[in-house]
C-alpha positions in Angstrom: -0.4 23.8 86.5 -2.3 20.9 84.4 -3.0 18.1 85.9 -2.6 14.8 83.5 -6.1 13.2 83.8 -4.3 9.9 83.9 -7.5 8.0 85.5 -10.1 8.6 83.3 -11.0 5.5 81.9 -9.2 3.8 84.9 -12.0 3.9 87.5 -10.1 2.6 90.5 -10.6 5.1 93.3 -10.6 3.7 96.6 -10.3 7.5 99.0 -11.7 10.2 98.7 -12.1 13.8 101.0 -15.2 15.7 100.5 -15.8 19.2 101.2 -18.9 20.4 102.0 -19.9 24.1 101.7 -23.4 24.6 103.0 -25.4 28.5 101.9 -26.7 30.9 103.9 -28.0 28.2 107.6 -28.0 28.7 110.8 -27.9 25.8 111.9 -25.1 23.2 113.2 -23.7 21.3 110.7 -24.7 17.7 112.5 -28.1 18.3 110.7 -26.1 17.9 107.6 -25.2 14.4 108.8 -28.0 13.4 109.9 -29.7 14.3 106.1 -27.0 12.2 104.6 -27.2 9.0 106.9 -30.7 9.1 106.8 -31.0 9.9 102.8 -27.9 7.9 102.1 -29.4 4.7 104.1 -32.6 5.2 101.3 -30.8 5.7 98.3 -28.6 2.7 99.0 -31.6 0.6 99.6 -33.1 1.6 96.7 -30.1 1.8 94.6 -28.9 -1.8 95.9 -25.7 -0.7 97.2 -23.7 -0.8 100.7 -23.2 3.1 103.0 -23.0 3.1 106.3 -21.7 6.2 108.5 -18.9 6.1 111.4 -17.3 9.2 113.4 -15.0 11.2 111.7 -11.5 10.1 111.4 -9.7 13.4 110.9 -8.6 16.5 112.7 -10.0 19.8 111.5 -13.7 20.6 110.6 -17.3 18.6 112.0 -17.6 15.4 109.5 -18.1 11.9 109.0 -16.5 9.0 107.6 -18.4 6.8 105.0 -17.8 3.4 104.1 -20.0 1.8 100.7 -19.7 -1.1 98.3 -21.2 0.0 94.9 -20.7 -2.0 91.9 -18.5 -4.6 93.8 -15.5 -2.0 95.3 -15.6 -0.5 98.5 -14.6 3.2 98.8 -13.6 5.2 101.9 -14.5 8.4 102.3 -14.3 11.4 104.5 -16.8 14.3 104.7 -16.2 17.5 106.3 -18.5 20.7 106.7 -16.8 24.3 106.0 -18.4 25.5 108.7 -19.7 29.2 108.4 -22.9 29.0 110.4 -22.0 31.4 113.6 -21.4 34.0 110.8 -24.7 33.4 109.4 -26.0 33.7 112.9 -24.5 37.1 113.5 -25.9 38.6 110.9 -29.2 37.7 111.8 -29.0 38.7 115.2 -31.3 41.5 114.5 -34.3 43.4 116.0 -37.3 44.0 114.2 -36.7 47.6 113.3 -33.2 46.7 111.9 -35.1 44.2 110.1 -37.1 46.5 108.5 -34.7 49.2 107.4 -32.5 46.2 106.1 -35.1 45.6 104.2 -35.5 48.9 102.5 -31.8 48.5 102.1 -31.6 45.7 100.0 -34.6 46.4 98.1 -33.3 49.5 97.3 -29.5 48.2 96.1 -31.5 44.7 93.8 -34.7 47.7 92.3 -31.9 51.0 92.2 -28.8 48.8 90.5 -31.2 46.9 87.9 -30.4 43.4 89.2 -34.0 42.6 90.0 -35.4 43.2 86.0 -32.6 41.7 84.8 -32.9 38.5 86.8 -35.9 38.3 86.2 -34.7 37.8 82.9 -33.4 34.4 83.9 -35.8 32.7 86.2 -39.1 33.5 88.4 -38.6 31.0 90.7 -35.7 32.8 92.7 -36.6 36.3 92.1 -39.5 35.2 93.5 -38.3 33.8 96.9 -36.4 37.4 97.3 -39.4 39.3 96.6 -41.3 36.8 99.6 -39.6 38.1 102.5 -40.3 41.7 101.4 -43.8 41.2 100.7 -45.0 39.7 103.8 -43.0 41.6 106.2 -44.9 44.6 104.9 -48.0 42.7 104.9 -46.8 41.6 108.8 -46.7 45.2 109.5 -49.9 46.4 107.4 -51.7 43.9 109.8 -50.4 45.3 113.1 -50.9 48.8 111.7 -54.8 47.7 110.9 -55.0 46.1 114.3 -53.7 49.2 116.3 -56.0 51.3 114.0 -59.2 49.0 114.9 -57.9 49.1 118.7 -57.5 53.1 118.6 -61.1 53.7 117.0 -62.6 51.7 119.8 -60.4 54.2 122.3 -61.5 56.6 121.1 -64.8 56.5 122.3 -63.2 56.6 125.4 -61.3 60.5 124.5 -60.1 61.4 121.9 -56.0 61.5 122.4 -56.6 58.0 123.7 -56.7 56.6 120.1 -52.7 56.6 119.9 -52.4 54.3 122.5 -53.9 51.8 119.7 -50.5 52.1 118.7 -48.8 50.1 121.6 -50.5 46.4 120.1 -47.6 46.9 117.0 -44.5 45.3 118.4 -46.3 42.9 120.2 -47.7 41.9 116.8 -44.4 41.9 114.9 -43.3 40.2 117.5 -45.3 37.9 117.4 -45.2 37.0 113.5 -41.1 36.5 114.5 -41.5 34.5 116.9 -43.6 32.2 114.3 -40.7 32.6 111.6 -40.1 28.9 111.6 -43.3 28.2 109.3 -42.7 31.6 107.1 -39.0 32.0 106.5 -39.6 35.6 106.1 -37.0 36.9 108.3 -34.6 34.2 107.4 -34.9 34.5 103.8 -34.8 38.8 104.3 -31.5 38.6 106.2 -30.0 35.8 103.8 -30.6 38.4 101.0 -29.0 41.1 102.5 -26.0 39.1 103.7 -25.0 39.4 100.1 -26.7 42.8 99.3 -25.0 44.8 101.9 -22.1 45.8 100.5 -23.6 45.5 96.8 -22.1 42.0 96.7 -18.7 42.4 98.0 -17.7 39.8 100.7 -17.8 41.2 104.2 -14.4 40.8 106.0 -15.2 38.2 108.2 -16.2 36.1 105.1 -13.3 36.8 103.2 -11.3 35.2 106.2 -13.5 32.3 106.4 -12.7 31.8 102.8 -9.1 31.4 103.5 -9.2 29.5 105.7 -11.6 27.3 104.0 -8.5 27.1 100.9 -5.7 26.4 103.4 -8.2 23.0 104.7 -8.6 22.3 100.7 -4.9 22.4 100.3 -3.9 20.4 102.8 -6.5 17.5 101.6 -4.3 18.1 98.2 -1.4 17.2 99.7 -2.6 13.5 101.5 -2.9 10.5 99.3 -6.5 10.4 99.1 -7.4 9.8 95.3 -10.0 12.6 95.0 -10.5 15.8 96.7 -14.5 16.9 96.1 -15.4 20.1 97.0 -19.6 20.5 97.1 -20.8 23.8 97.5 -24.7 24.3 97.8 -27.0 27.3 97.3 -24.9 30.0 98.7 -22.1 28.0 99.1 -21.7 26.8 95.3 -20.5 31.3 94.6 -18.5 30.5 98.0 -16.3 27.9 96.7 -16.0 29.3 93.3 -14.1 32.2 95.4 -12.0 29.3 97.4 -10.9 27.4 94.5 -10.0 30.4 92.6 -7.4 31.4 95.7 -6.8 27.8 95.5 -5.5 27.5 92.4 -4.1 30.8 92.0 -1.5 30.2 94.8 -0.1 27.0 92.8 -1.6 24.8 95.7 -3.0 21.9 93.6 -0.1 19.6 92.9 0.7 18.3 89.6 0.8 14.9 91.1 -2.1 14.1 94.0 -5.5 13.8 94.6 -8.1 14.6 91.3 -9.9 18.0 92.8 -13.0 17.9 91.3 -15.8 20.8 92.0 -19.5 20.3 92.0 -21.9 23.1 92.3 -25.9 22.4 93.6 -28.6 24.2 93.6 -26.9 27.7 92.7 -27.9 31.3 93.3 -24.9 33.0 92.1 -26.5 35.6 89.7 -28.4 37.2 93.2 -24.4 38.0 93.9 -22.9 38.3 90.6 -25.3 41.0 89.1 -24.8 43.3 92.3 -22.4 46.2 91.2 -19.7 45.6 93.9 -19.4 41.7 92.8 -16.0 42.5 91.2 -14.3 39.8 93.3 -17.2 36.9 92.5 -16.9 37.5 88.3 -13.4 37.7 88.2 -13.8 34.2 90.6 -16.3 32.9 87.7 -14.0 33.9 85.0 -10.8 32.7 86.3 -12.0 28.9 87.4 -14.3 28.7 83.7 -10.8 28.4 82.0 -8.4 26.1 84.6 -8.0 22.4 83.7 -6.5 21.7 87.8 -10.3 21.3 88.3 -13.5 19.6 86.7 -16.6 21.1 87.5 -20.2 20.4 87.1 -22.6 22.7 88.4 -26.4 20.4 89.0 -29.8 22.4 89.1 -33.3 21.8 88.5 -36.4 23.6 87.1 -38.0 22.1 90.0 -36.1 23.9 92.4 -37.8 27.6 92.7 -35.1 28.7 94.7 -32.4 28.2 92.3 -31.4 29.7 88.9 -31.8 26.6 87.5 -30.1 25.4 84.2 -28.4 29.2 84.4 -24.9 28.8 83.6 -23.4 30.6 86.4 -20.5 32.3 84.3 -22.1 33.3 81.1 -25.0 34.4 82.7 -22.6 36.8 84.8 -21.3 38.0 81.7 -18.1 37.1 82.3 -17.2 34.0 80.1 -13.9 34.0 78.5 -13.4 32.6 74.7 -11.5 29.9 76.3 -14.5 28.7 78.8 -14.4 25.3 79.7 -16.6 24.8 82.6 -18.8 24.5 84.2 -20.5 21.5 82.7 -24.7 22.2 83.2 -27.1 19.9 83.9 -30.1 19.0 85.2 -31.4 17.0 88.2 -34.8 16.3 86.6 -36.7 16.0 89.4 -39.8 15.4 87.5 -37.9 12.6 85.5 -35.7 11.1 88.7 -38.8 11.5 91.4 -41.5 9.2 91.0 -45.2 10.7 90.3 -46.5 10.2 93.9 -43.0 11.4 95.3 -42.9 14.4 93.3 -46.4 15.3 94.1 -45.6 14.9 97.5 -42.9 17.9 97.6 -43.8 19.7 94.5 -45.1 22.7 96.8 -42.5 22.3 100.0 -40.2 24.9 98.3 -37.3 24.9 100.8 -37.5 21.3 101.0 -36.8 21.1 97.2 -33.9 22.9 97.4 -32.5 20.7 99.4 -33.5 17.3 97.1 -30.0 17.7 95.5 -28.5 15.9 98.8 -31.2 13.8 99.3 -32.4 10.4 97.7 -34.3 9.9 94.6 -36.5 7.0 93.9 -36.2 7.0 90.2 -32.2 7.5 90.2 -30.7 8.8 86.8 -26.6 9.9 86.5 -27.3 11.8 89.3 -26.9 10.7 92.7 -25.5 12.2 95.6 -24.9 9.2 97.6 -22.5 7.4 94.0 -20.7 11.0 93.7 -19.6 11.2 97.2 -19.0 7.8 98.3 -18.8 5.6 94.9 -16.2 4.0 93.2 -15.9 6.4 90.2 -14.6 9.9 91.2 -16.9 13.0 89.5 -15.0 13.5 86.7 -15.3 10.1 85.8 -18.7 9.9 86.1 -19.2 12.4 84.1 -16.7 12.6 81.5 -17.9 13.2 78.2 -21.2 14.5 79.6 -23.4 16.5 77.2 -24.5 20.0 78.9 -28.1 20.3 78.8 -29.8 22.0 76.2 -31.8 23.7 78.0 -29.3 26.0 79.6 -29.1 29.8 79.6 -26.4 31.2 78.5 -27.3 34.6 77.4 -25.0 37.0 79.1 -28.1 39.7 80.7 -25.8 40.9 83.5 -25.2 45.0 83.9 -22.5 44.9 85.9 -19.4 43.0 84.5 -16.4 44.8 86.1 -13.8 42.3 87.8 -10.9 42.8 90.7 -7.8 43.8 89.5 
């Protein structure tokens, strides 16, 4: 079904539900309101605009309501995070020797398939930030190997047989460099890697039914008398909702007559699924939603952002792209353009941090701004209708693997 876009040049949205989709965190999802009241209080400040934050009004998933005056109209809107945290914590809930052999796992299925070359071919930054967690857990384990060899010599002395016990200092030293992963990510990042890596980059079951229900929350929204229904997905989340909008749609669940559903993607690492062999499910996902006009979508990057494929258009890349491809629309954040000089040299280097920019406040605001896209007066595809892709994109279709679902 085709929605009319009837409000185009009629910019008179006063509701609005937003759908948050977080990546691959831990963590509880009032950390994502507290970034947003915090940010969101900034940007408005600097912006010279009206948010404020209340308790959620609605039934169903963790959230927040936000009320803001920009540009003389005051929007209500509802935010909601599609929670998916616990399963990220179960799958980290590993020892250090399953952490290891995971990680001759998944180096083995990105090096044996040909992903890594061939992303590679697209951008450093990310292949980069996979390659971390490999690197220094071997370099952990190197060290504790060196330090039970200095220990053994020394026992040595003592008898000969003794020097194995030198051995012993190793898990106390691994253990130790885990205990400290807060500062190096390097377990994190190794476990968020072979989330998607395990089975070659199909979604494990548990996912798939978190996906689900994920579409039947979306389709509900559809059917209220909200005027827009935004769903955000970020990092790992962006390849997440492609998934949910793509059952979405498929199952005739966006009325012909209701809320504008409009998609935007941030900060997106969907070639690290995509080019995995068993990705089927994920390209078909990228084909399908390229072509539908239910939906407007415009996926946001940066070259700033290491941890993203930045300015990689997540479909053709994929090499999936249909002759009839319509979205999504790329562009860039800019951060060197949208932070100022001092700002930007303050987080140039904080890598995570960075990747995270995308839902925080910038203090040299361009079309871009999380805080006018998700509680404004202009709903996204109005905002950004007529919006030149950047130039700068990559299109150029590098991906092996290119088999779809049935």
């Amino acid at each position: 079904m085709t929605k009319p876009d009837t409000a185009t040049h009629a910019p008179d949205l006063r509701t609005r539900r937003v759908f948050y989709i977080p990546g691959y965190d831990p963590i509880h999802p009032r950390r994502y309101r507290e970034l947003y009241r915090k940010e969101g209080a900034a940007q408005a400040a600097i912006s010279g605009y009206e948010l404020a934050l209340s308790p959620k009004q609605l039934d169903g998933p963790y959230g927040w309501h936000v009320s803001s005056t920009q540009d003389g109209k005051t929007v209500e809107s509802d935010v909601q995070v599609l929670y998916w945290a616990d399963l990220v914590r179960d799958s980290m809930d590993l020892g250090i020797t399953k952490t290891y052999l995971q990680l001759l796992r998944t180096a083995w299925t990105y090096i044996g398939s040909g992903a890594l070359w061939r992303l590679m071919r697209l951008r450093k930054g990310p292949v980069i930030a996979a390659l971390y967690p490999v690197v220094f857990l071997l370099v952990q384990l190197m060290l504790a190997l060196l330090l039970a060899w200095g220990i053994g010599r020394a026992l040595a002395l003592v008898h000969p047989l003794a020097a194995w016990a030198g051995l012993a200092v190793v898990p106390f030293v691994l253990g130790w460099f885990k205990k400290q992963d807060g500062k190096f990510f390097a377990y994190y990042l190794m476990h968020d890697y072979a989330y998607s890596a395990h089975f070659k980059g199909a979604n494990p079951p548990p996912l798939e039914g978190r996906i689900e229900e994920f579409r039947t929350l979306i389709a509900e929204a559809l059917a209220t008398d909200v005027d827009e229904v935004l769903v955000v997905g970020h990092s790992s989340g962006a390849h997440l909702a492609v998934s949910i909008l793509s059952d979405l749609i498929r199952a005739g669940e966006v009325p012909a007559e209701g809320p504008r559903l409009n998609f935007l993607s941030l900060g997106q690492v969907v070639p690290m699924v995509s080019f995995l062999p068993e990705a089927k499910r994920l390209r078909a996902d990228l084909a399908y939603l390229a072509t539908r006009a239910e939906l407007f979508w415009l996926d946001v990057t940066a070259p700033g952002d290491g941890c993203a494929f930045a300015l990689c258009d997540p479909v053709a890349v994929s090499g999936v792209a249909p002759e009839s491809k319509r979205w999504p629309i790329v562009i860039s954040a800019a951060f060197t353009q949208t932070l100022s000089p001092a700002r930007w040299k303050e987080l140039r280097w904080r890598f995570f941090r960075l990747h995270f920019q995308y839902l925080c406040a910038f203090d040299q605001p361009g079309d871009y701004d999380y805080f006018r896209i998700t509680a404004g007066p202009l709903a996204l595809h109005q905002r950004f209708d007529g919006r030149v892709p950047s130039k700068s994109r990559i299109e150029a279709p590098v991906n092996k693997f290119t088999s779809v679902a049935a």
